[in-house]
OpenMM code with the backbone's topology and positions (N, CA, C; nanometers):
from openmm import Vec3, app, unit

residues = "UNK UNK UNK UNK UNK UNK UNK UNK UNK UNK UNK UNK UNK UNK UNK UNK UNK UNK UNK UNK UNK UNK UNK UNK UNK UNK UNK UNK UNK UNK UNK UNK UNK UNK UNK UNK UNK UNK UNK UNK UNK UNK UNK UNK UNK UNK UNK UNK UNK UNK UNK UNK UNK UNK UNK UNK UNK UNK UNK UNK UNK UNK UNK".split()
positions = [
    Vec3(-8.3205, -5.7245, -3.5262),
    Vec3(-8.3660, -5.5914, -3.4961),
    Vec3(-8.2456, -5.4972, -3.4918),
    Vec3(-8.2741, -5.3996, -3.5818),
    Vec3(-8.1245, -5.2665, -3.5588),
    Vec3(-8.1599, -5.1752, -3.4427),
    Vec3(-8.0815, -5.1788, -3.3926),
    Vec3(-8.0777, -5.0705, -3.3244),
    Vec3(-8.0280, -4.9254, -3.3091),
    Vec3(-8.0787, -4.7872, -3.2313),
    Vec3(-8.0645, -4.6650, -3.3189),
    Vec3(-7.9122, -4.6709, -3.3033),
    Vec3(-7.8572, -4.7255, -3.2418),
    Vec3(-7.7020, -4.6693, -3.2437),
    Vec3(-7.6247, -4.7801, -3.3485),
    Vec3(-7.6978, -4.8858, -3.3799),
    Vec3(-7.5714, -4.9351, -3.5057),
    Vec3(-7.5058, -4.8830, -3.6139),
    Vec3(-7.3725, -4.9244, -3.6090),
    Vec3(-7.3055, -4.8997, -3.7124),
    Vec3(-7.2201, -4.7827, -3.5703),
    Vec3(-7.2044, -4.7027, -3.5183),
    Vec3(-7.1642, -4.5759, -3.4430),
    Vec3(-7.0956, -4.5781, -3.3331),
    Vec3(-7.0316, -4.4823, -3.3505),
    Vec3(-6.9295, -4.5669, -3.1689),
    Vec3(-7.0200, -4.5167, -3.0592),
    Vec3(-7.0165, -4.5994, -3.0082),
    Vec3(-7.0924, -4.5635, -2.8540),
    Vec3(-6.9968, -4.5126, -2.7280),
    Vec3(-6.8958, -4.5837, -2.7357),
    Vec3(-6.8015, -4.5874, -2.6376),
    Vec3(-6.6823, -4.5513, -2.6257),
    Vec3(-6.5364, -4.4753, -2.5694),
    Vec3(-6.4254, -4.4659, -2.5977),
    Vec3(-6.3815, -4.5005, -2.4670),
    Vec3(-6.3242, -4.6327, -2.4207),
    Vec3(-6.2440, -4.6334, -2.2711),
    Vec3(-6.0863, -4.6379, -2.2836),
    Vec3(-6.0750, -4.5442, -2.2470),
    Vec3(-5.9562, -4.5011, -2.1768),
    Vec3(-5.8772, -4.6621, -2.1155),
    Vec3(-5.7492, -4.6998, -2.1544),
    Vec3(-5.6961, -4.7894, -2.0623),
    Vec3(-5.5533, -4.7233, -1.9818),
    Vec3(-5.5267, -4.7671, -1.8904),
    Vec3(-5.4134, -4.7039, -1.7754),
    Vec3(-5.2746, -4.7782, -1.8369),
    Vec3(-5.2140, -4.7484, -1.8341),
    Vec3(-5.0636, -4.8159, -1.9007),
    Vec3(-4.9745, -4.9186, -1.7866),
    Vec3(-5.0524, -4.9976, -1.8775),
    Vec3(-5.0040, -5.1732, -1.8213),
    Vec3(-4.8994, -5.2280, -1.8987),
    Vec3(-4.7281, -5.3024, -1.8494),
    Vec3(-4.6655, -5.3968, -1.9175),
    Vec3(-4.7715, -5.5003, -1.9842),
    Vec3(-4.7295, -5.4752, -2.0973),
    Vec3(-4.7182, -5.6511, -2.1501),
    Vec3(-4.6306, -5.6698, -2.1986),
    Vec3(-4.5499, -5.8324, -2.1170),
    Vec3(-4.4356, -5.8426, -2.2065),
    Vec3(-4.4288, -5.9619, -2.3090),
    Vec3(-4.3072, -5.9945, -2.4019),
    Vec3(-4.3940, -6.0466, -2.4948),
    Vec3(-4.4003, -6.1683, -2.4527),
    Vec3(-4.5071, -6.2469, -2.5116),
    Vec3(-4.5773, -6.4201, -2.4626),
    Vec3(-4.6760, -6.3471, -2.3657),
    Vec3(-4.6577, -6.2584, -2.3005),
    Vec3(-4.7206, -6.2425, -2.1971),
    Vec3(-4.9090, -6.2199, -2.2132),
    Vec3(-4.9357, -6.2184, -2.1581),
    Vec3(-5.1009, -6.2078, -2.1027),
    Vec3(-5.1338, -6.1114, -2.0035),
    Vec3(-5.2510, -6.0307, -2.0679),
    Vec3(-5.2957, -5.9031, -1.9269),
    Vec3(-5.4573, -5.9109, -1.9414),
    Vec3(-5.5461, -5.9422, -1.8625),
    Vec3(-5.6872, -5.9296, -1.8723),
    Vec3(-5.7471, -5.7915, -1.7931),
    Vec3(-5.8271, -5.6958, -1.8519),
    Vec3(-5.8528, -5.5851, -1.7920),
    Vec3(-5.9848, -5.5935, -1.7844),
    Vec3(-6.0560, -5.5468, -1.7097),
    Vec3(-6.1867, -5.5423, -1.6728),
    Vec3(-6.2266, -5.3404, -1.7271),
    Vec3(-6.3199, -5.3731, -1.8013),
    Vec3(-6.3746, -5.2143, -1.8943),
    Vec3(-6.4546, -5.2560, -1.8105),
    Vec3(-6.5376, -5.1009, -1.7768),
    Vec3(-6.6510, -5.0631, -1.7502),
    Vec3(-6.6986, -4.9476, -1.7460),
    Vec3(-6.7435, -4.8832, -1.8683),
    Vec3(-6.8111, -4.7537, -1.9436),
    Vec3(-6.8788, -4.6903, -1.7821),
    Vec3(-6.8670, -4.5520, -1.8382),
    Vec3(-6.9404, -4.5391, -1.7453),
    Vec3(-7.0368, -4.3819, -1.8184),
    Vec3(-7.1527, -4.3816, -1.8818),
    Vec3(-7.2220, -4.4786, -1.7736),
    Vec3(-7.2504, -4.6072, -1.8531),
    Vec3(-7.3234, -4.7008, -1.8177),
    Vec3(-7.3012, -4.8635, -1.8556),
    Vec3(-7.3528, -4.8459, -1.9662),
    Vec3(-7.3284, -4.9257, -2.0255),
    Vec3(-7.3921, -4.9704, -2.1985),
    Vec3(-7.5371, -5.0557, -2.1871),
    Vec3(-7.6384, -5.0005, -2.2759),
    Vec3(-7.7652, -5.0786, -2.2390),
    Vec3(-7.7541, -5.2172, -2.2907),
    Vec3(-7.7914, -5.3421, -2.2604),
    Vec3(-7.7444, -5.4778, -2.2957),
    Vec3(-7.8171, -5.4867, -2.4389),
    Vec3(-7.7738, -5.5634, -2.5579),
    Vec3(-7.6674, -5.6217, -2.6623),
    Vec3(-7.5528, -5.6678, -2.7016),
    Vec3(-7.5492, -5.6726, -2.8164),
    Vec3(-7.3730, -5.7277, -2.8511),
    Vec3(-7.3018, -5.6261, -2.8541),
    Vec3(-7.1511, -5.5875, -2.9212),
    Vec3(-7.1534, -5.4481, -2.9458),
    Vec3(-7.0153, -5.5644, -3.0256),
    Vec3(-6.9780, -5.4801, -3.1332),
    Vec3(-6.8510, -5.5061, -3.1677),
    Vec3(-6.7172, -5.4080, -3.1284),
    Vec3(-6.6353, -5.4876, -3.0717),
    Vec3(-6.5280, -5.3623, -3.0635),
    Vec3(-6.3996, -5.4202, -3.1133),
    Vec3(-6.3181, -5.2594, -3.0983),
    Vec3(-6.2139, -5.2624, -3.2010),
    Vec3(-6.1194, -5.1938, -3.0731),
    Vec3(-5.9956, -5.2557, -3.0707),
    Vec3(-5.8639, -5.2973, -2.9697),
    Vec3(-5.7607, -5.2332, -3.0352),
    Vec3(-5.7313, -5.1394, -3.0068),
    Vec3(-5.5681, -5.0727, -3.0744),
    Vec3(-5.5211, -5.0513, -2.9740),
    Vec3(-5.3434, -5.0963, -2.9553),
    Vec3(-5.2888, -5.0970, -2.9214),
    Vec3(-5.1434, -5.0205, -2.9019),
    Vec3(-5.0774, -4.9183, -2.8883),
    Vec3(-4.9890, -4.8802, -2.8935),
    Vec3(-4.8580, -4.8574, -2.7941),
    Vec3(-4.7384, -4.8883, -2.8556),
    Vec3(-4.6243, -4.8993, -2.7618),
    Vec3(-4.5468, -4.8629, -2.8552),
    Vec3(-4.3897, -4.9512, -2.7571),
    Vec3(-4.2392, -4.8658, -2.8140),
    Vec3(-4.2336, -4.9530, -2.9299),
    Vec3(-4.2792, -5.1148, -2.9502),
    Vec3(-4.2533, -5.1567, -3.0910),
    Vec3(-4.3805, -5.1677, -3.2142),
    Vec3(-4.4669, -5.0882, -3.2055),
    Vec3(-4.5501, -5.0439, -3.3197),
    Vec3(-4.6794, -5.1002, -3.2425),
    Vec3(-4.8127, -5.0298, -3.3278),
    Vec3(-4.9559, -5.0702, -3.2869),
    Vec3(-4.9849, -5.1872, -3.3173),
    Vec3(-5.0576, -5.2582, -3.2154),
    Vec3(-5.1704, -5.3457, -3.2879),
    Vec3(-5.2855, -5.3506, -3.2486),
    Vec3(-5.3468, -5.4587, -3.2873),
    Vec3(-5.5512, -5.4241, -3.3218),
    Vec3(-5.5618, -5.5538, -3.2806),
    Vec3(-5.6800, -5.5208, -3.2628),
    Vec3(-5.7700, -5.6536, -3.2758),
    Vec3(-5.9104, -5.6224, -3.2823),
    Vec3(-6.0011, -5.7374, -3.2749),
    Vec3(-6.1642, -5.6991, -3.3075),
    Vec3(-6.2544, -5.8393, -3.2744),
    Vec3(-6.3367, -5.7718, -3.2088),
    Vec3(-6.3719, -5.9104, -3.1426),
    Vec3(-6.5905, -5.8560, -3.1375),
    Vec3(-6.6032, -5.9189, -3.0298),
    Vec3(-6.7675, -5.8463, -2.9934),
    Vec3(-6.7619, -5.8643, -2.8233),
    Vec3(-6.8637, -5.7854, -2.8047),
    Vec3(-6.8612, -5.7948, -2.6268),
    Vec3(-6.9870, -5.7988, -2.6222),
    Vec3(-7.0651, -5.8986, -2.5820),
    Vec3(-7.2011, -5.9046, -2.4807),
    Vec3(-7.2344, -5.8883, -2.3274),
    Vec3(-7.3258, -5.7740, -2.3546),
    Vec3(-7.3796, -5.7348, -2.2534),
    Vec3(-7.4838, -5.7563, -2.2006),
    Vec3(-7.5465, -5.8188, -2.0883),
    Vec3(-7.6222, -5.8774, -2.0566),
    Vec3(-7.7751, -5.7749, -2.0010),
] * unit.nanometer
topology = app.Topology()
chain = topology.addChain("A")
for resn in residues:
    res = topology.addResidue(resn, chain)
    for name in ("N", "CA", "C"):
        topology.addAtom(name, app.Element.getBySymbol(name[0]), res)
């Protein structure tokens, strides 16, 4: 089943400026506000600092 918002961004969260150093690991807890109605959603992770961007892309289920 599609839903009306596929394909479209739904969401833009803001993250607060956290070290990561490298090897390192940081887990952040998102939470839209206001909440996202439950499905999958795919999202897309850019990253930027002092030694260049990176990405990633994953999906998030919402219950």
């Amino acid at each position: 089943m599609r839903t009306p918002w596929a394909g479209r961004e739904v969401a833009r969260l803001p993250l607060e400026e956290v070290p990561v150093f490298p090897g390192g690991y940081r887990e952040l807890a998102l939470r839209p506000d206001p909440p996202l109605p439950r499905g999958r959603y795919r999202v897309a992770l850019i990253l930027g600092g002092t030694y260049g961007r990176y990405a990633a892309e994953g999906t998030w289920d919402v219950p």
